[in-house]
C-alpha positions in Angstrom: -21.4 -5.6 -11.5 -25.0 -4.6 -11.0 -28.3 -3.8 -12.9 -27.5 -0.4 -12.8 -24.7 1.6 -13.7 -23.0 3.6 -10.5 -22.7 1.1 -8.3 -20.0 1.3 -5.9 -16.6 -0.5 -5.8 -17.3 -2.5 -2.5 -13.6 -3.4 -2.5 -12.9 0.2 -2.9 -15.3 1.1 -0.2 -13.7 -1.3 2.3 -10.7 0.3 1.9 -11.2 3.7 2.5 -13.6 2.4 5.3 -10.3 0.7 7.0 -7.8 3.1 6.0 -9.0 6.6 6.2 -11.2 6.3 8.6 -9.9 3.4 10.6 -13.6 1.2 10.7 -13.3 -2.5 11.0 -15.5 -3.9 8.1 -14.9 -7.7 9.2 -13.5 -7.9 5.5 -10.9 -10.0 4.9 -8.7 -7.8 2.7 -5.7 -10.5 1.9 -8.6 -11.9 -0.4 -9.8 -9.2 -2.3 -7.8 -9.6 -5.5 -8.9 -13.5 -5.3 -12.4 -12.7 -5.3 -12.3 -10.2 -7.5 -10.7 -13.2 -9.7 -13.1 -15.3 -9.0 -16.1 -13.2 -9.6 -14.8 -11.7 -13.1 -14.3 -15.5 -14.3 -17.9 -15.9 -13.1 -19.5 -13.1 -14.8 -17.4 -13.1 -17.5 -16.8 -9.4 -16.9 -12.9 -8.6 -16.5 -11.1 -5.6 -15.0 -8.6 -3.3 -16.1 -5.3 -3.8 -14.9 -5.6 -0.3 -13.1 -8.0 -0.6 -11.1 -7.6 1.0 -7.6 -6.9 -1.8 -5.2 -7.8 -5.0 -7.1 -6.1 -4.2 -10.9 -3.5 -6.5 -11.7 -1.1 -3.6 -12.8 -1.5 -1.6 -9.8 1.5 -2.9 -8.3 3.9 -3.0 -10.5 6.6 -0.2 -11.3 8.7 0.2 -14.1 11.0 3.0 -13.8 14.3 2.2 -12.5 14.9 4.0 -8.5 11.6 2.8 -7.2 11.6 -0.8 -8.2 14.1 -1.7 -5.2 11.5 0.0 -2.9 8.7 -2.3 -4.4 9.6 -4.9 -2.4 11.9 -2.9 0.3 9.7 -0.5 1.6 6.4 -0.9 -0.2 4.5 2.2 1.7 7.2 4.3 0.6 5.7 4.3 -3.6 1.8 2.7 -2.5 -0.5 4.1 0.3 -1.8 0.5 0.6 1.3 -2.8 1.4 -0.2 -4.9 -1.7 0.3 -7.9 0.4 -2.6 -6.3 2.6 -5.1 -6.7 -0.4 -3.3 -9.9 -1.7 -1.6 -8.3 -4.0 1.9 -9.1 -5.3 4.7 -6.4 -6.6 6.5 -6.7 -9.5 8.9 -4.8 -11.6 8.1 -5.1 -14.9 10.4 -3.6 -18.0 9.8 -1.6 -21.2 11.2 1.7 -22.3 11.6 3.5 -19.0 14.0 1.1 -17.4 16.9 1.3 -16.0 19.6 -1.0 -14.6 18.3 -1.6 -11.0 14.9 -2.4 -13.2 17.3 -5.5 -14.6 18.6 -6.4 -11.4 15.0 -6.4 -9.8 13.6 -8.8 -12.4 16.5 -10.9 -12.3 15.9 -11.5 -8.9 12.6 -11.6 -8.9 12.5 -14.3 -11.4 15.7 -16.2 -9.6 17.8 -16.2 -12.5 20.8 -17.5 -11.5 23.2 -16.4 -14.6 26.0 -13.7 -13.3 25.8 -10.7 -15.5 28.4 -7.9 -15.5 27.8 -4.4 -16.1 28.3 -4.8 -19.4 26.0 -7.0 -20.7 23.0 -5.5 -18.0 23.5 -2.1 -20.7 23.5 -4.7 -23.6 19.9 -6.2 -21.9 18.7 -2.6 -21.3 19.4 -1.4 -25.0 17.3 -5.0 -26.2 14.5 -4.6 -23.5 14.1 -0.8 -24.3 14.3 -1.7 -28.2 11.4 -4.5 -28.1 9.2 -2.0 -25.4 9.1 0.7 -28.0 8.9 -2.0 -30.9 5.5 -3.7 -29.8 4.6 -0.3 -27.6 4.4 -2.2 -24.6 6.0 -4.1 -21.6 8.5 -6.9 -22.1 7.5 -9.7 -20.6 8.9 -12.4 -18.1 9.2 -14.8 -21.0 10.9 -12.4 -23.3 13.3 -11.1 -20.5 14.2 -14.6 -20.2 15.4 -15.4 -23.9 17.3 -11.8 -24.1 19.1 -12.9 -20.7 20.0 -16.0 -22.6 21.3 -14.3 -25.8 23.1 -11.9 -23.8 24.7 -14.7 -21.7 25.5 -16.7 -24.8 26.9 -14.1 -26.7 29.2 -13.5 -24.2 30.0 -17.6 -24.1 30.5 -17.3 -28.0 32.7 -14.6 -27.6 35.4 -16.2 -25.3 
């Protein structure tokens, strides 16, 4: 924000000010994404999902080996712990999934239905489908309903 175009990414700022160079800034980075919440519902001036350090998609992964490590060993796929800029991870799933992607999210979300091998390949084959049929993400709510056809499928079948 600012009269001017140019103007520097505080939040950025304070970050490289901490990080790279090690200078305490008295900033209180667990509440950066807040404010940045705050001040965009303010201004009415909203930022893109990848935006270093504050975006709402910067910390999320897709692809299928590093979405254990998302929440494992954070500083091993980001050179910032999101939880130090209030961040959360999140796996999310579309067409570069795979089946540790599944058991991420289903964990994540605490679904509490067992799914065998089987049906996680049925789940993959729908989530990939719908990514590349509405060129995006599939999204908590969607996941959701396919884990319920796929689980009652399986009830229907028996």
């Amino acid at each position: 924000l600012g009269e001017h175009g140019g103007n520097v990414s505080i939040d950025e700022l304070a970050v490289i000010l901490r990080y790279l160079y090690g200078l305490d800034t008295r900033i209180n980075f667990r509440r950066l994404t807040e404010l940045s919440k705050v001040v965009a519902g303010l201004s009415n001036v909203y930022l893109n999902a990848n935006k270093p350090v504050i975006g709402n998609g910067i910390y999320c992964r897709e692809v299928g080996p590093g979405t254990s490590l998302i929440k494992q060993a954070p500083l091993a796929i980001y050179a910032i712990a999101p939880e130090a800029v209030g961040q959360p991870v999140k796996a999310v799933l579309g067409k570069m999934s795979g089946l540790e992607s599944i058991e991420t999210k289903i964990v994540e979300l605490g679904i509490d239905e067992p799914l065998d091998r089987e049906q996680k390949k049925v789940l993959l084959g729908m989530i990939k489908s719908r990514a590349l049929e509405k060129k995006s993400i599939v999204d908590d709510a969607e996941f959701r309903v396919m884990v319920g056809n796929v689980v009652g499928r399986n009830k229907n079948n028996r």
